[in-house]
TORTI-708316 format. One record per residue (C-alpha): z, y, x; chain. Coordinates in steps of 0.05 Angstrom, whole numbers, plus 5000, padded with zeros to 4 digits. Example, Ala and Ser with C-alpha at 12.3 -4.5 7.8 and 13.67 -1.06 7.14 Angstrom:
% residues 2
+------+------+------+--------+
!    z !    y !    x ! chaine !
+------+------+------+--------+
! 5156 ! 4910 ! 5246 !      A !
! 5143 ! 4979 ! 5273 !      A !
+------+------+------+--------+
***
This chain:
% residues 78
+------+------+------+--------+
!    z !    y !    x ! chaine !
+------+------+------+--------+
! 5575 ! 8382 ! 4239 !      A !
! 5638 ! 8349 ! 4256 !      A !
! 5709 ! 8368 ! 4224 !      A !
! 5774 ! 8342 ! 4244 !      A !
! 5832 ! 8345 ! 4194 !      A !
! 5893 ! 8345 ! 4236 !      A !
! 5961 ! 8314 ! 4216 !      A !
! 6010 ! 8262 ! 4227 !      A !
! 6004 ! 8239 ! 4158 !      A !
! 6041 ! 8286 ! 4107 !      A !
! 6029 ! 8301 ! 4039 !      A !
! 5991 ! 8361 ! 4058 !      A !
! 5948 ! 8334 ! 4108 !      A !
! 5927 ! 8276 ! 4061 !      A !
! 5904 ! 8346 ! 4012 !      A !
! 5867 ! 8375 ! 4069 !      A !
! 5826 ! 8322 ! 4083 !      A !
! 5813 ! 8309 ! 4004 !      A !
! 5794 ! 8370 ! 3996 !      A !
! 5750 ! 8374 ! 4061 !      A !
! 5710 ! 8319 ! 4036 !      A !
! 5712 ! 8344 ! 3966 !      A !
! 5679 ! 8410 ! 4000 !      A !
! 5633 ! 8364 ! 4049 !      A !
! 5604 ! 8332 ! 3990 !      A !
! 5601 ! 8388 ! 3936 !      A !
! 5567 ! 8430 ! 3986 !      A !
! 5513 ! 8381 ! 4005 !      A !
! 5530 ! 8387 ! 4090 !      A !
! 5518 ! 8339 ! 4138 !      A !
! 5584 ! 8325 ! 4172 !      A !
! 5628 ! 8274 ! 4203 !      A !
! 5698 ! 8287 ! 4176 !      A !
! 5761 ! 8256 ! 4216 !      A !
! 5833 ! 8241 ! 4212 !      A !
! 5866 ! 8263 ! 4275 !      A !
! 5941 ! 8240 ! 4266 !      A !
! 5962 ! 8228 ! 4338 !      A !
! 6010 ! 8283 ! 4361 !      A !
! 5985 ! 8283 ! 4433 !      A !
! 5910 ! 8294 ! 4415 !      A !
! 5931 ! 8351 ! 4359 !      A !
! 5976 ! 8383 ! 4413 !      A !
! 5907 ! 8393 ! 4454 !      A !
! 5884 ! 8438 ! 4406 !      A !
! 5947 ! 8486 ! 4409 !      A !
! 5969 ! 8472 ! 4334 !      A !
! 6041 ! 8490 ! 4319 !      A !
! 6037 ! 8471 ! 4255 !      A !
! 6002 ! 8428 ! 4211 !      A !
! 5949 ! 8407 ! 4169 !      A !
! 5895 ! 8437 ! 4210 !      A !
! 5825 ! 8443 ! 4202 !      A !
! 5771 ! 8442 ! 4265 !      A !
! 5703 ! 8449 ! 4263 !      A !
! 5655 ! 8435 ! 4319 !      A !
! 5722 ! 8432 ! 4368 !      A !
! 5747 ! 8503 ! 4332 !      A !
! 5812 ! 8509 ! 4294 !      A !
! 5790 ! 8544 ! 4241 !      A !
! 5859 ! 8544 ! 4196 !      A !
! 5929 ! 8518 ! 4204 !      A !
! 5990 ! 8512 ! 4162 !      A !
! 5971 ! 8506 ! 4089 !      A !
! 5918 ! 8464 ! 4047 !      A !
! 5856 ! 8513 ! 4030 !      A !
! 5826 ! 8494 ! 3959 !      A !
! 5756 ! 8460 ! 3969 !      A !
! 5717 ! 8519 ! 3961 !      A !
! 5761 ! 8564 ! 4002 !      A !
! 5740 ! 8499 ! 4060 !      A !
! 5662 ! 8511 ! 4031 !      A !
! 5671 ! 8585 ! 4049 !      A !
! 5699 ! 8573 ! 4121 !      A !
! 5638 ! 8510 ! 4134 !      A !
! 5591 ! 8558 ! 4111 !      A !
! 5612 ! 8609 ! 4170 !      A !
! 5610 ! 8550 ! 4223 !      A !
+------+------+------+--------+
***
């Protein structure tokens, strides 16, 4: 599985990827998790705001830092 954590670097999209890997790792699932911080490759996905989260190329939440099992939850559905 690959995730992307989208963000140019902000407090919250140094959480989302925390807790991503916090959720990677607690829920035993082979992924590749990413930092995707340049603003021309996040544009590409059509994200107005961030942190983002994209699984296998889908934005699957935008605009707020899930906790890590509200992230298991959503990598569950993927």
């Amino acid at each position: 599985m690959i995730i992307k954590v989208l963000g140019t670097g902000c407090p919250k999209c140094k959480a989302l990827e925390k807790a991503t890997m916090e959720a990677v790792k607690e829920a035993g699932i082979d992924a590749t998790v990413t930092k995707v911080e340049d603003i021309v490759e996040i544009m590409k996905y059509g994200v107005m705001s961030t942190p983002a989260l994209v699984v296998e190329e889908k934005v699957v939440m935008t605009g707020r830092v899930p906790s890590a099992s509200e992230i298991k939850e959503i990598l569950s559905l993927n």
